[in-house]
N, C-alpha and C positions, 0 to 999 in steps of 0.2 A: 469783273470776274464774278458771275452771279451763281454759277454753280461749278464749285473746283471739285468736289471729288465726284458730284454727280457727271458730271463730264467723263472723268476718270473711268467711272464704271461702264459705261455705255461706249467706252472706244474699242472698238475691234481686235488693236492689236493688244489690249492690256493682257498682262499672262494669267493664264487657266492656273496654273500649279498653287494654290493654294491652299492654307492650312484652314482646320473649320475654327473659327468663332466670331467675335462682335468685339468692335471697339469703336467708343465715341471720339470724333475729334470737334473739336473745335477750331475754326482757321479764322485768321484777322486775315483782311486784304486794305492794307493805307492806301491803296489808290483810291478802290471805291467805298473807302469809310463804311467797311462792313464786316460784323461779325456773323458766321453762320456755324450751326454743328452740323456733321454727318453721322451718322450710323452703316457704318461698313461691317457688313456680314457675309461669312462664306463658310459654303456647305463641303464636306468632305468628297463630294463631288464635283468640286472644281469651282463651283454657281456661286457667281455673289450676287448681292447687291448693295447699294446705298444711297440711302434716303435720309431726308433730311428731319431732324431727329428735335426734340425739348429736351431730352434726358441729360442731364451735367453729363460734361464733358469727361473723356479718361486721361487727351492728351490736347495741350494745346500748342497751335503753330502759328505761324502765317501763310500765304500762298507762295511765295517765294520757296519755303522750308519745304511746304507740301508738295509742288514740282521736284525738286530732289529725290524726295521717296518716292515719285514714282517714275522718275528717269533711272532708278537704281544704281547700285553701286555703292551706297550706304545704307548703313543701320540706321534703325530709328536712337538704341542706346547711345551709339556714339551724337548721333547729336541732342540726345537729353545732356549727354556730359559737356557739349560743346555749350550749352547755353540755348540752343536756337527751339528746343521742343521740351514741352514743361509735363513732365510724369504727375497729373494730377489723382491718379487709382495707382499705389503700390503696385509693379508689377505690367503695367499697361503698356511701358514699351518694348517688353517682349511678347507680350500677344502681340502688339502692333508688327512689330517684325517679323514674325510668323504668318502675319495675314497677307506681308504685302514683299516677301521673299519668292523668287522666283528660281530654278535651275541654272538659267542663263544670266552670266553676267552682261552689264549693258556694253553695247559695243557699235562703233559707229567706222564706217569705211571711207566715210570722207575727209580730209582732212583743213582745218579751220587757219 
């Protein structure tokens, strides 16, 4: 997984509805024994983007975690309380959850 949330930003269907600000993440991936940060920014117009960032991180995950937030259907806070996403900036998993909250709950018509 060489680029998890840059992937993220560049897919088509990812949702417009977003709040304006920046948060860094930092994601661990154990498969490919790699740490990376992003820098996720979005404009009050909808636009984001994310790149890959130096700057200390605000929230740390893994790739596992970070697929979740953007399959939707969770907060970020609940999984800072579950253990699985680390609030390293006061405050940062609710800008996270602001950045990355959409109108539409996730929803799938197939059944597994």
């Amino acid at each position: 997984m060489s680029q998890p949330l840059g992937s993220l930003a560049t897919t088509s269907s990812a949702p417009a509805e977003r709040a304006a600000g920046r948060v860094v993440f930092e994601v661990s991936d154990r498969t490919a024994a790699t740490v990376q940060r992003w820098a996720l920014e979005a404009g009050t117009d909808g636009t984001g983007r994310c790149t890959p960032t130096v700057y200390e991180p605000d929230l740390t995950m893994d790739a596992g975690t970070l697929g979740s937030l953007y399959l939707g259907g969770v907060c970020v806070p609940r999984l800072v309380a579950a253990g699985l996403v680390t609030e390293v900036r006061l405050g940062a998993a609710a800008r996270a959850d602001l950045l990355l909250r959409t109108a539409r709950s996730p929803w799938n018509a197939d059944a597994f």
